[in-house]
GUZADREN-977488 format. One record per residue (C-alpha): residue in three letters; chain; residue number from 0; x, y, z. Coordinates in nm, 4 decimals, padded with zeros to 6 digits. Last residue first. Layout:
% residues N
SITE gulo torse marfi       px       py       pz
SITE  ala     A   NUM        X        Y        Z
...
***
This chain:
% residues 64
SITE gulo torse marfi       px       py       pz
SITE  unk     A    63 -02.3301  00.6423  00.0011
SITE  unk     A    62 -02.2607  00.9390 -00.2462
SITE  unk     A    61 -02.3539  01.1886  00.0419
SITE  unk     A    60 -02.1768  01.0095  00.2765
SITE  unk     A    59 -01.8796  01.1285  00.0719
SITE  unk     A    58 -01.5233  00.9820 -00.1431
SITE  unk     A    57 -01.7446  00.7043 -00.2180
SITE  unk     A    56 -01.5154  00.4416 -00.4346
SITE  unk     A    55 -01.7288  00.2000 -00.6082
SITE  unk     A    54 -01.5496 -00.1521 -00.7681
SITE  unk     A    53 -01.6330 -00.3719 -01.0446
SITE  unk     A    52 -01.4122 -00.6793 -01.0211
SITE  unk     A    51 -01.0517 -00.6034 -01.1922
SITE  unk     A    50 -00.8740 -00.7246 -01.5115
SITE  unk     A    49 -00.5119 -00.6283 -01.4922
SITE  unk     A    48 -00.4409 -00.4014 -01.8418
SITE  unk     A    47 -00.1038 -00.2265 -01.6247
SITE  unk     A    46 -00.2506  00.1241 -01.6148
SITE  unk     A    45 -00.5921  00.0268 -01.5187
SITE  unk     A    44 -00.3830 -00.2246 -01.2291
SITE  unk     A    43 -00.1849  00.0975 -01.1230
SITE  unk     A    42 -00.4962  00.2922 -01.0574
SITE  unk     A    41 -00.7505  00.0379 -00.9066
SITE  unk     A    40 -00.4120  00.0012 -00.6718
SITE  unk     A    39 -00.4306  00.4317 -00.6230
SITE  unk     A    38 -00.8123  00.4083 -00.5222
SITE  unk     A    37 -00.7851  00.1239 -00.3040
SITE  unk     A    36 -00.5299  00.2176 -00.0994
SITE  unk     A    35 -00.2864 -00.0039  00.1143
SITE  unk     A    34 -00.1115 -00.1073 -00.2278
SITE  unk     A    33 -00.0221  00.2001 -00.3879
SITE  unk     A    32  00.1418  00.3143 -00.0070
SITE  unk     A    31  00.3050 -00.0124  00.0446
SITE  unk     A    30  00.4335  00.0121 -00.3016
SITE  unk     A    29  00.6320  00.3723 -00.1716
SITE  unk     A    28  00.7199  00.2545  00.1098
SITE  unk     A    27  00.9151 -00.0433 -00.0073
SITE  unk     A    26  00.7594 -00.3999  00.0700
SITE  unk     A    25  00.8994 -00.5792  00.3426
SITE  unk     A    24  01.1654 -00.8486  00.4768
SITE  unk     A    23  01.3731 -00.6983  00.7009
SITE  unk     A    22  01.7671 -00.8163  00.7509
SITE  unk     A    21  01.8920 -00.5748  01.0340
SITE  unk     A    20  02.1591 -00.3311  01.1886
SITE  unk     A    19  02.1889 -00.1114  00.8421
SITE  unk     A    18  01.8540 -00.2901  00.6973
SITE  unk     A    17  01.6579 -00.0581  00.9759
SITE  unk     A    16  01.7373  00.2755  00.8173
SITE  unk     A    15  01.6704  00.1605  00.4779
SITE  unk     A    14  01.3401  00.0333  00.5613
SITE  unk     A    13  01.2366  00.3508  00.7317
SITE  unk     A    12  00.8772  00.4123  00.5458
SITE  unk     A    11  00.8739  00.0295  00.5252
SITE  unk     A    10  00.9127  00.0098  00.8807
SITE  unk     A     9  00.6563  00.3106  00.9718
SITE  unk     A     8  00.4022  00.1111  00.7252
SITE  unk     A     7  00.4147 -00.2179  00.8370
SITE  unk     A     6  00.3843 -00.0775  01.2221
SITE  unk     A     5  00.0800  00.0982  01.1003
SITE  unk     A     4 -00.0843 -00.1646  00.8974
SITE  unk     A     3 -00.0248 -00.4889  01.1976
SITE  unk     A     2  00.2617 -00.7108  01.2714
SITE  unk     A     1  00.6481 -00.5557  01.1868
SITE  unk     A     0  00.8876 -00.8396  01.2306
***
């Protein structure tokens, strides 16, 4: 059982892989990916009419 972002993410990225010897019970890579990042989730939930706190996403220090 994969603990911790970066083992999550290599074992969703090879979920297939692993479910040939092994039952795993994770997210595919590709909705890992939407949901680890803040500006593709804000994304998808526009898209899908979700109501959503105000966020700011500074891409800079200079926006800081």
């Amino acid at each position: 059982m994969p603990i911790g972002y970066d083992s999550n993410i290599l074992c969703s990225k090879n979920k297939r892989k692993i479910e040939k010897y092994s039952k795993i019970l994770i997210a595919d890579y590709r909705k890992m990916m939407i949901a680890s990042n803040k500006e593709r989730i804000i994304k998808f939930i526009k898209k899908k009419n979700i109501p959503y706190p105000k966020t700011y996403i500074i891409k800079n220090l200079k926006q800081a």
